[in-house]
N, C-alpha and C positions, 0 to 999 in steps of 0.2 A: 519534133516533139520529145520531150522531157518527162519519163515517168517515175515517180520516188514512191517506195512504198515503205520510206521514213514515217513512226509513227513520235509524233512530239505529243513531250507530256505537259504539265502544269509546272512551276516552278513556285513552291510555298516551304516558306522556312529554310530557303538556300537548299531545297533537294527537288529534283524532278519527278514528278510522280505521276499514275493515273488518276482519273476521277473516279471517287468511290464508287457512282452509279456506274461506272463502267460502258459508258455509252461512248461515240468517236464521229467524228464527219470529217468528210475531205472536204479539201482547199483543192478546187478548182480554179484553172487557167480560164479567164474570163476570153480571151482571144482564141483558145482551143480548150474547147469541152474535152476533148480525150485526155488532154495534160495533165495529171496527177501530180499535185504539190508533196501533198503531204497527208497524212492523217492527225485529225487533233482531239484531243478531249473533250467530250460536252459534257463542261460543267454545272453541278447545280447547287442547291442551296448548301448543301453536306460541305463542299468542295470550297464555297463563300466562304462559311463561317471559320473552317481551316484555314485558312488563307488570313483571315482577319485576326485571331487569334495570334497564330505567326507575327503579323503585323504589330501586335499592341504591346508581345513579349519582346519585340527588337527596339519599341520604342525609346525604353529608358535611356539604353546604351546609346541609340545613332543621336538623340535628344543633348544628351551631356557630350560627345564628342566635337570639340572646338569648329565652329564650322569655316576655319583655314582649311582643316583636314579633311572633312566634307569634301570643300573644295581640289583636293588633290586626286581625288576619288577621279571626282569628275573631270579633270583634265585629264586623267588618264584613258578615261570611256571616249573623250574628245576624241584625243591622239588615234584609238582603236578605230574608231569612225570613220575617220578620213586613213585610215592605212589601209581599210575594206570597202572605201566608198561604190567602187564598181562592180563587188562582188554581191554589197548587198542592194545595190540598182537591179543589177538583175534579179535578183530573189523577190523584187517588190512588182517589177513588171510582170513577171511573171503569175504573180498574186493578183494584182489591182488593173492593169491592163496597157496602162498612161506611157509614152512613148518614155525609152532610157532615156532619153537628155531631160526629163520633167521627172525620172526617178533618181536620176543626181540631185537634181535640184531638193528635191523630199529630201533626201540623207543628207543635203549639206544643210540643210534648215536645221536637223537634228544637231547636228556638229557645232552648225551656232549657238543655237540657244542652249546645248551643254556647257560651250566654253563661257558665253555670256555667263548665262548661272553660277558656272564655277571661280569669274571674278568676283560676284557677288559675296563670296564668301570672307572676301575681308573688306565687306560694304555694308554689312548690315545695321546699315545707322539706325541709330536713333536720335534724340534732342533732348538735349542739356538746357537751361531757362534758370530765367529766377524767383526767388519765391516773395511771394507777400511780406511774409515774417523773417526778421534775423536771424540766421545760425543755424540758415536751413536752408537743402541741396534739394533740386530735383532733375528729374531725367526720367525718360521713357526709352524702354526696349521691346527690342521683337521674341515672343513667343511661340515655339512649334506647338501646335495643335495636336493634333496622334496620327489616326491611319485616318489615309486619303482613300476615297472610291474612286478612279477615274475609269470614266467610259469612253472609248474613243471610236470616231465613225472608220469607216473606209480608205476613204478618197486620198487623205493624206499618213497612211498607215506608220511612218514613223515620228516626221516632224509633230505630229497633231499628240503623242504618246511624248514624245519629248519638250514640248510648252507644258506640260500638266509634269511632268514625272521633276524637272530635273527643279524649278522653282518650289517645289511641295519637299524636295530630299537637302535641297542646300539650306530650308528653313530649320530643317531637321525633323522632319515629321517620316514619318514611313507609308507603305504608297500599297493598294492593291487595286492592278490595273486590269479590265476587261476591255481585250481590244475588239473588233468588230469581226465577226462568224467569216465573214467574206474575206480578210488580212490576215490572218490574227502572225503570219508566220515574221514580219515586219519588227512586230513588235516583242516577238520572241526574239529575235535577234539584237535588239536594242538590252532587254535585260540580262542577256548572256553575256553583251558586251558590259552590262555594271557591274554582273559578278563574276566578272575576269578582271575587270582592272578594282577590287576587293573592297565591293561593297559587302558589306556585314551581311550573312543570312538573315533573312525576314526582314531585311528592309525594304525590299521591292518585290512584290511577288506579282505572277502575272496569271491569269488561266484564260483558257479559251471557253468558246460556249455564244450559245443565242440570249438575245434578252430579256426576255419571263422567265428563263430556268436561272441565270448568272447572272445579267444585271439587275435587273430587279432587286433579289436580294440581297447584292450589296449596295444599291442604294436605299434600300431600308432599315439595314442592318445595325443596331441602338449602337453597336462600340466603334461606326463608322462616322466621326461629326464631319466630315468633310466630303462631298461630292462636288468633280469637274465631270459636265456630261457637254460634249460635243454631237450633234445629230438630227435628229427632226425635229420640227416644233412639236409632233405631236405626242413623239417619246420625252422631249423635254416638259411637258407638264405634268406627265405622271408622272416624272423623275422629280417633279418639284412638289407635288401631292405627297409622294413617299418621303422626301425630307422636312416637309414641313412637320412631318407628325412626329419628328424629333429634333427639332429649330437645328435642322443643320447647316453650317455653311455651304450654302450652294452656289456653281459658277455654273450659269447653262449660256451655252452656245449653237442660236437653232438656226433658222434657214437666213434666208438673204432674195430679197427680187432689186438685182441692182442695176442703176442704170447710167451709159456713157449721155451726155449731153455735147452734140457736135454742132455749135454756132458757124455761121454765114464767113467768118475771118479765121476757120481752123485751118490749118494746114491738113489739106484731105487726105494726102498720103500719110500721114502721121494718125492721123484717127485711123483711117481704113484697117493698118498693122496693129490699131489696136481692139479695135471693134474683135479682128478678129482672133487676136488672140485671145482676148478677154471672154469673148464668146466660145469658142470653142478648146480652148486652152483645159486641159483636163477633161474632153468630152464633154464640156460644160457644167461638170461634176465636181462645181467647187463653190463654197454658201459664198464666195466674192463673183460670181461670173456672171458679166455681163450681159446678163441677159435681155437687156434691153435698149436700147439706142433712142435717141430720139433726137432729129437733127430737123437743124433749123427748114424752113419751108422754101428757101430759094438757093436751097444746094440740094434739096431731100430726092432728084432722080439721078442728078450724078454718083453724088453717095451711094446712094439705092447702086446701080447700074456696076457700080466697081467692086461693090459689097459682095457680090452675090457671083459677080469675075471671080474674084480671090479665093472664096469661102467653095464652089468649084472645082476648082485647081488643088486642093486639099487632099494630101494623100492619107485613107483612111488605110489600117489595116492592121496588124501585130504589133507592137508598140516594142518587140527586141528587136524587130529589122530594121536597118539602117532609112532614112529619107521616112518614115512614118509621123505624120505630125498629129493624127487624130486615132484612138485607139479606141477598144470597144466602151460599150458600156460594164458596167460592174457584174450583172448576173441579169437572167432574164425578166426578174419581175420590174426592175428600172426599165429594161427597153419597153417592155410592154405600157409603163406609165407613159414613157416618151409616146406612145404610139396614141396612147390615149389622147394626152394632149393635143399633136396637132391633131388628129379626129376633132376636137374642140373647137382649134382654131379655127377648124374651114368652116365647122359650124356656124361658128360666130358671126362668119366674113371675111375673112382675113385670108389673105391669097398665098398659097406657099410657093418662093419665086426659085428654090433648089432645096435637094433634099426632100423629107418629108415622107421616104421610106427605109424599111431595113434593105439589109445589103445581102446580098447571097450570094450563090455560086463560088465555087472556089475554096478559099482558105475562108472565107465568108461564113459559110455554112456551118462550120463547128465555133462561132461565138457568138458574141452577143452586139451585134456591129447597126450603128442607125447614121444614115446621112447627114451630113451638118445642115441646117435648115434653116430659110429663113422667110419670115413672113412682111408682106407685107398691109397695107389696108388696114392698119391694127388705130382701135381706138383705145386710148389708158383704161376704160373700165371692162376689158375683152377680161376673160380668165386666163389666156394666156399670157397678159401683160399685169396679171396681178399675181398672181397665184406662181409658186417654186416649183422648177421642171425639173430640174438636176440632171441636164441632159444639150445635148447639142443642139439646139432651140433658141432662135434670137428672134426678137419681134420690132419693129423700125414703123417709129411712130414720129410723126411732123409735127414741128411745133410753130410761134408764130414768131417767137420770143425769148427771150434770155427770161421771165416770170415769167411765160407759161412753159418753159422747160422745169426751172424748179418744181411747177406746181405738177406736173405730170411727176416729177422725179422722187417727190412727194408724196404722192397721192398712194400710197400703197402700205401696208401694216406691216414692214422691214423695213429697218432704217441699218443697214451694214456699211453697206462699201458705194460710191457717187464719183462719179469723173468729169471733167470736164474739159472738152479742146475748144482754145479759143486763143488768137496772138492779144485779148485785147486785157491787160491786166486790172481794170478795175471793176470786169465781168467777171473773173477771174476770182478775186477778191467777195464778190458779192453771190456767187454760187458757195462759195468754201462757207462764207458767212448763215446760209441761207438754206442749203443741202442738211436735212435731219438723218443725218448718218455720223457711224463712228470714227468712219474712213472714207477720206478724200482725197483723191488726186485732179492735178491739174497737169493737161497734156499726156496723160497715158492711162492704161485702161484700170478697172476698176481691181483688178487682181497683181498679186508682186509686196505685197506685203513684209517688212524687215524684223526680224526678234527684236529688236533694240527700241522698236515705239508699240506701245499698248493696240491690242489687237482685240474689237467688238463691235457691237452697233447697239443702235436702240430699238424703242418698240417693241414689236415682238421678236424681233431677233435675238435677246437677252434677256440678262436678268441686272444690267447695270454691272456686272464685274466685267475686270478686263484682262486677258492673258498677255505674253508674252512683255518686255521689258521690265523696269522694276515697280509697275502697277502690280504683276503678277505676286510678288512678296507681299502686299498685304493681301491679299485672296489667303495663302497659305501660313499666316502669324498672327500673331495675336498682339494686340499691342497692351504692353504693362508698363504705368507710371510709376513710378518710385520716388518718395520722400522718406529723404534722413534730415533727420531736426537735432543738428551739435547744439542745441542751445542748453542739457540738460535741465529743461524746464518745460514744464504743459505750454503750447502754443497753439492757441484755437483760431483756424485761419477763417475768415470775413468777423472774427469776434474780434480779437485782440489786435490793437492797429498803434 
């Protein structure tokens, strides 16, 4: 055990400060409750609107600074990333719970999509064309917006802070970020690393805090036009209520119920490693995970029978010890949801075939620890085959068909992430075609997502934008056309031909 009685402040206006209300909460070790992270500010509206101010006064300068130069910012923060990768693995498992090999993986997402971004900055096309009329140029550019609100959840405490921060600064816009009460120390470390490698004060400011005191108010906030909110649907609509009462640009990113599709010709062993990583891969604490399966009807007890072998043999426990592949849940109110659900489940009918309680005794006792689980008996309109667990929970449902797998994979109000194992490629082809999701794969599970291709879904899971590659630049610019008319003469275009 690891106690810090480090107290972290707010970072507004390139100074580290307390929150005026003077209020603090610790950062607890979700794998040991005695573990003391840190202490952090709980921000509120006072603490917003400083921060956004900061923001709007840095904008002009980071706005007009060439964004090559931008860009060197950000290879520098890159470089810093990867020189501290293991150091800030630790500081995130320690935070969030997720075993170190899956907190590499967080910091190097970060790494990427910094350095991605920071190519961006001598890519910021726009389109050159020609005009109706004679002696006249046209072309359109990208325009930065001002200060950005970004809200970030948990699960992915810095890669998910770095898809929002470093596409909204390479635009040139300036950023104030609320990360999630449960991390927030992840994402302090991300900003320390922009203003070491000499991001401008107030370009980025970060504070901690819960989200009726801190986020809220900066997603309401009239001199903030831009919110990325990452999180639940059901914080996502009052985030979208609060911006609409000032047409803001909003990017919401909420839940996901997604599901692998395992046909009669997969390769079992090749699903099974993915089922289960898919499934339980982040404690299931990820809007892409697999939470659902649904395999064809004359493989569905082998599948079944090997699923539930593997998922088993799963070593849950501290996610800094070595050989842990499944780490707690986030804080007690997630476990207790989890607990709720399958209470649900068995309701329903649905038979839980491992797992399906908390874990105790031991190093047990002081976290927040639920068995991997899985059900079967499950019919598509159960609630826990519709409805988001965010939690070690998978439900394994028979189908008869390649269309009635879609239509099950379907049938649900999230359209995120859809998989599909099968050697036969023109099933293949007609799932990918056919699956209403933003994100498909074929042959492996529904999670593993790359910065370099657009990252969302439909239905309720968004709002139609998309993060990560360079869809993510227009979420954060504006687009301005521009005509110059050399002809020194009035030219009135669809009049004059």
């Amino acid at each position: 055990m690891m106690n810090s009685d480090k107290t972290y402040k707010n970072l507004i206006g390139g100074q580290w400060v307390e929150s005026l209300g003077r209020k603090t909460f610790e950062n607890i070790n979700p794998a040991d409750s005695n573990d003391r992270i840190g202490t952090f500010q709980q921000s509120n509206a006072e603490d917003i609107a400083a921060a956004v101010a900061a923001a709007r006064a840095a904008f002009p300068g980071w706005k007009r600074t060439p964004s090559p130069k931008r860009a060197e910012i950000l290879y520098r923060a890159g470089r810093l990333l990867a020189e501290r990768k293991e150091a800030l693995a630790c500081d995130m498992t320690r935070e969030m719970g997720k075993p170190l090999e899956e907190t590499r993986g967080d910091v190097q997402e970060a790494i990427d999509m910094t350095l991605y971004m920071a190519g961006e900055g001598r890519r910021l096309f726009g389109q050159t064309t020609t005009s109706e009329l004679p002696s006249k140029f046209c072309m359109s550019v990208r325009s930065p917006i001002g200060v950005c609100g970004l809200i970030t959840p948990w699960n992915f405490p810095m890669a998910i802070p770095a898809w929002k921060m470093m596409p909204a600064l390479i635009c040139g816009n300036t950023v104030v970020i609320k990360p999630a009460e449960d991390t927030p120390l992840s994402a302090f470390n991300l900003v320390k690393i922009l203003a070491e490698a000499g991001l401008p004060p107030g370009v980025a400011n970060c504070l901690s805090g819960f989200g009726p005191e801190a986020g809220g108010p900066l997603a309401s906030h009239p001199d903030v036009p831009v919110i990325s909110f990452t999180g639940s649907t059901e914080t996502g609509r009052e985030v979208a209520h609060a911006g609409a009462d000032h047409s803001k640009h909003l990017c919401l990113e909420m839940g996901g119920k997604n599901v692998i599709i395992v046909l009669e010709d997969a390769n079992l062993d090749l699903a099974i490693d993915g089922a289960v990583w898919g499934g339980f891969g982040t404690t299931g604490q990820r809007c892409t995970a697999s939470s659902r399966v649904v395999v064809h009807q004359d493989i569905y007890r082998e599948f079944l029978q090997r699923f539930v072998e593997r998922t088993r043999a799963l070593k849950v426990g501290n996610g800094i010890n070595p050989g842990i592949q499944v780490g707690p849940l986030i804080n007690e109110a997630q476990l207790r949801k989890v607990e709720q659900y399958v209470e649900i489940g068995t309701k329903e009918g649905a038979k839980a075939l491992c797992g399906a309680k908390r874990l105790t005794g031991g190093e047990y006792d002081h976290g927040w620890f639920y068995a991997p689980t899985i059900f079967s008996g499950c019919t598509p309109g159960m609630r826990i085959c519709q409805e988001e667990i965010f939690g070690p929970v998978v439900t394994l449902i028979p189908c008869s068909n390649l269309e009635n797998a879609i239509e099950i994979g379907n049938g649900v109000a999230y359209g995120l992430s859809s998989s599909i194992y099968t050697r036969n490629i023109n099933n293949a082809f007609k799932a990918m075609q056919e699956m209403e999701t933003g994100i498909f794969y074929v042959n492996a599970p529904t999670i593993g997502a790359e910065t370099h291709l657009p990252f969302g879904g439909t239905k309720s899971t968004g709002n139609g934008h998309r993060e990560a590659a360079t869809t993510a630049l227009d979420f954060y610019s504006e687009w301005k056309s521009i005509y110059i008319d050399y002809s020194d003469r009035l030219q009135r275009a669809q009049i004059d031909t």
